[in-house]
C-alpha positions as CSV (number, residue, x, y, z in Angstrom):
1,X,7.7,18.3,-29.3
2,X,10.7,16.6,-27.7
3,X,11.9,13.1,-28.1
4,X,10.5,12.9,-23.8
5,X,7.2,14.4,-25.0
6,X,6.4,11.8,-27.7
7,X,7.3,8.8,-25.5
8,X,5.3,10.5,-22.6
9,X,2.3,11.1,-25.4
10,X,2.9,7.3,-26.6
11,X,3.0,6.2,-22.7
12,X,-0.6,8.0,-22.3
13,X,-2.3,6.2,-25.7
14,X,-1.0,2.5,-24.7
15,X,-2.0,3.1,-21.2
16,X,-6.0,4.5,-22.5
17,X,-5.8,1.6,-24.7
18,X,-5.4,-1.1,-22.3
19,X,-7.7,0.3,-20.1
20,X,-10.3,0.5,-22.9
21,X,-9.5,-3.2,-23.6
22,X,-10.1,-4.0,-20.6
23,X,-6.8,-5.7,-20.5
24,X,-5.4,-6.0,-17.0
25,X,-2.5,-4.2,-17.2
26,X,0.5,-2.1,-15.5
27,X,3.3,0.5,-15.7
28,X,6.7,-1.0,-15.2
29,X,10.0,-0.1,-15.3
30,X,12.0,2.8,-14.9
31,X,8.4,5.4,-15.8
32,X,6.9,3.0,-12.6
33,X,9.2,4.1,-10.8
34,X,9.0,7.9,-11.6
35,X,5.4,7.7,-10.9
36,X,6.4,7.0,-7.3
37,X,9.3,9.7,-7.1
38,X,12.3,8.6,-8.6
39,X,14.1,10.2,-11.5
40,X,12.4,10.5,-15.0
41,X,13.5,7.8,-17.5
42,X,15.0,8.9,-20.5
43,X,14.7,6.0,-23.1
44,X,11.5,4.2,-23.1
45,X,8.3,3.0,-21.5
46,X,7.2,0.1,-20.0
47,X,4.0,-1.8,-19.1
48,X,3.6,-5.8,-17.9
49,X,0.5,-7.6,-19.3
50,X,0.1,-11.5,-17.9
51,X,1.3,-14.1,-20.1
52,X,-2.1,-15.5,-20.3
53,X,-3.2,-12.0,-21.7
54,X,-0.9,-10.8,-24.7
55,X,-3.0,-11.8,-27.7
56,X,-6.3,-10.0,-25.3
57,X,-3.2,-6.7,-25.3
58,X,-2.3,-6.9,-29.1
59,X,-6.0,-6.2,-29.9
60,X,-6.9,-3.9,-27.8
61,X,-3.9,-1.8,-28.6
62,X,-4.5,-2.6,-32.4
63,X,-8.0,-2.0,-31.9
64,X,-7.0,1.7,-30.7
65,X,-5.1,2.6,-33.9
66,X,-1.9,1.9,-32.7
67,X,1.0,0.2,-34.6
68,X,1.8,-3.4,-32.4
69,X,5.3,-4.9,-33.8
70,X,6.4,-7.8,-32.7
71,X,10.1,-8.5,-32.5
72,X,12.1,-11.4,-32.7
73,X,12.6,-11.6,-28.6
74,X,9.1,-13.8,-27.8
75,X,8.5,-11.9,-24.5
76,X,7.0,-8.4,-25.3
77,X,5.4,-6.3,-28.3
78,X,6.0,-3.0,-29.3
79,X,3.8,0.1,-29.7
80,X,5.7,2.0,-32.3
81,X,4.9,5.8,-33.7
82,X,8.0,7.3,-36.1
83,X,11.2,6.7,-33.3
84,X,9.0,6.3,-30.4
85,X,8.0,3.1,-28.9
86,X,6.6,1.6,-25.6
87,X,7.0,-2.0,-25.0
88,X,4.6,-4.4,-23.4
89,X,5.8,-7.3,-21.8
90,X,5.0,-10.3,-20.3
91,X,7.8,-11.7,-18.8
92,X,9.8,-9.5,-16.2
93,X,13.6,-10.1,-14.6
94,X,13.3,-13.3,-16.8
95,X,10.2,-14.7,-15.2
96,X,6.5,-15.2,-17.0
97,X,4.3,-11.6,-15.6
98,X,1.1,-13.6,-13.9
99,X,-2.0,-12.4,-13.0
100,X,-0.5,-11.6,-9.3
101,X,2.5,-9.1,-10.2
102,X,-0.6,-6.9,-12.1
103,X,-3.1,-7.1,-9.3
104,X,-0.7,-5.6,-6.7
105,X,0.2,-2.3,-9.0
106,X,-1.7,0.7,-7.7
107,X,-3.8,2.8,-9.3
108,X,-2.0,6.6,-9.6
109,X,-2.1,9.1,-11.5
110,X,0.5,9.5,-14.3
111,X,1.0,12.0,-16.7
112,X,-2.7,12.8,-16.2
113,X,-4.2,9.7,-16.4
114,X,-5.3,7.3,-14.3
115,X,-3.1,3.6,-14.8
116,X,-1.9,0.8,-12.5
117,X,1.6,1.2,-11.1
118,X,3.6,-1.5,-10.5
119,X,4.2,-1.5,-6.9
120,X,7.6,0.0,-6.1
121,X,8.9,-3.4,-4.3
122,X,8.2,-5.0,-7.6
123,X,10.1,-2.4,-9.6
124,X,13.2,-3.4,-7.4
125,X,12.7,-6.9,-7.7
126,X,12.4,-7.0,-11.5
127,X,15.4,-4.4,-12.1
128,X,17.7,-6.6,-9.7
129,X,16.5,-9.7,-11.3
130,X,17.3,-8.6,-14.8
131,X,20.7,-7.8,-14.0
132,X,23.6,-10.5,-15.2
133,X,27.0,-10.1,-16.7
134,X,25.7,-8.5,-20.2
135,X,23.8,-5.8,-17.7
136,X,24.7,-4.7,-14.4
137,X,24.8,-1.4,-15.0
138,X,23.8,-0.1,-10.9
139,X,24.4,3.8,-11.8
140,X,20.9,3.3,-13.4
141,X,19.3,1.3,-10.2
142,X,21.2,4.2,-7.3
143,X,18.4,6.8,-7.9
144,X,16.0,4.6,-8.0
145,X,16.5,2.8,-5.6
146,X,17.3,6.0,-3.0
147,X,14.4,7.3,-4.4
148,X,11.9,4.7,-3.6
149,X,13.6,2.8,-0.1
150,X,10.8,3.8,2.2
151,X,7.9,2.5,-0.3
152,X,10.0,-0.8,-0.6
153,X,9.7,-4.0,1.2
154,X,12.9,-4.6,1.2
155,X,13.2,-8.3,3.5
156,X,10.8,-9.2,-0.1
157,X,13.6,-8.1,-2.1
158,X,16.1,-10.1,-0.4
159,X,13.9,-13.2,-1.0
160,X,13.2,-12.6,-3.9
161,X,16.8,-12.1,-5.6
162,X,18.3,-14.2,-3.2
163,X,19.4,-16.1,-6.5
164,X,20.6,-13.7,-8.5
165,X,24.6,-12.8,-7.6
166,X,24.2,-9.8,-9.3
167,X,21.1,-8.4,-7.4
168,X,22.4,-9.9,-4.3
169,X,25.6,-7.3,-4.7
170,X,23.8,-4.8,-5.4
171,X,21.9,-5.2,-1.8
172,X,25.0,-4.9,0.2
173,X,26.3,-1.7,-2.1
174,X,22.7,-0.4,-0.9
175,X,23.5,-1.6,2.3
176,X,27.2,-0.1,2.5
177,X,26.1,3.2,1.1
178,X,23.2,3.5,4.0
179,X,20.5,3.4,2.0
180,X,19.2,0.5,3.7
């Protein structure tokens, strides 16, 4: 197996095990993202939890048989097997995940199973938001972006990053290249 097949089988297990744990939960990130048609990721996996649930995640994913690490950054736990790991996290783009951001993910099919996906409007706005002068790397946001414009409510956006310089740039590149 591939480095791409263990995070994919790693993905799957966190995923069954939140769902098992009744722990309402979804994909994030750059795997939400290629669950709605943009490029695969190539580096990890992503889910969101609420704040208010990340002890309720811990257990059910410790419950499972899965190895949970906690490292020193206080806003996500990992799901670790050899080099592979999936992180769940319950702040996103720097704010707390609330009960909201979870309930608007769809339900799709990924990899086979059946897991909430963060809504593709909410995978922009938490990329953009994330972005500052230690990361602002936009060759990584392009596809993605392309990839998802017509499933994106992109006057949310707008609002929604309206305070972040960084995000705000990356609009009017979006805008200058005709994406938008």
């Amino acid at each position: 197996m591939t480095e791409q097949d263990d995070l994919q089988e790693l993905l799957k297990r966190t995923a069954v095990a939140l769902k098992r744990g009744r722990v309402p939960f979804a994909l994030c990130g750059g795997y939400a993202a290629w669950a709605r048609g943009a490029p695969e990721p190539d580096h990890d996996a992503d889910f969101v939890v609420a704040e208010a649930d990340r002890e309720l995640a811990a257990e059910a994913l410790t419950a499972a048989g899965l190895k949970v690490e906690e490292p020193p950054e206080d806003w996500l736990l990992k799901v670790v097997e050899g080099d592979t790991f999936v992180d769940v996290l319950w702040r996103a783009g720097g704010a707390p995940v609330d009960a909201a951001l979870v309930e608007r993910a769809d339900l799709l099919p990924v990899l086979s199973v059946e897991m909430p996906v963060m809504s593709a409007t909410d995978v922009l706005v938490t990329k953009l938001s994330a972005l500052d002068e230690h990361y602002c790397d936009f060759s990584r946001l392009l596809p993605t972006a392309r990839a998802l414009r017509e499933q994106v409510d992109w006057d949310r956006v707008r609002r929604d990053v309206a305070g972040n310089d960084f995000g705000v740039v990356f609009l009017i590149l979006l805008e200058r290249l005709g994406i938008l």
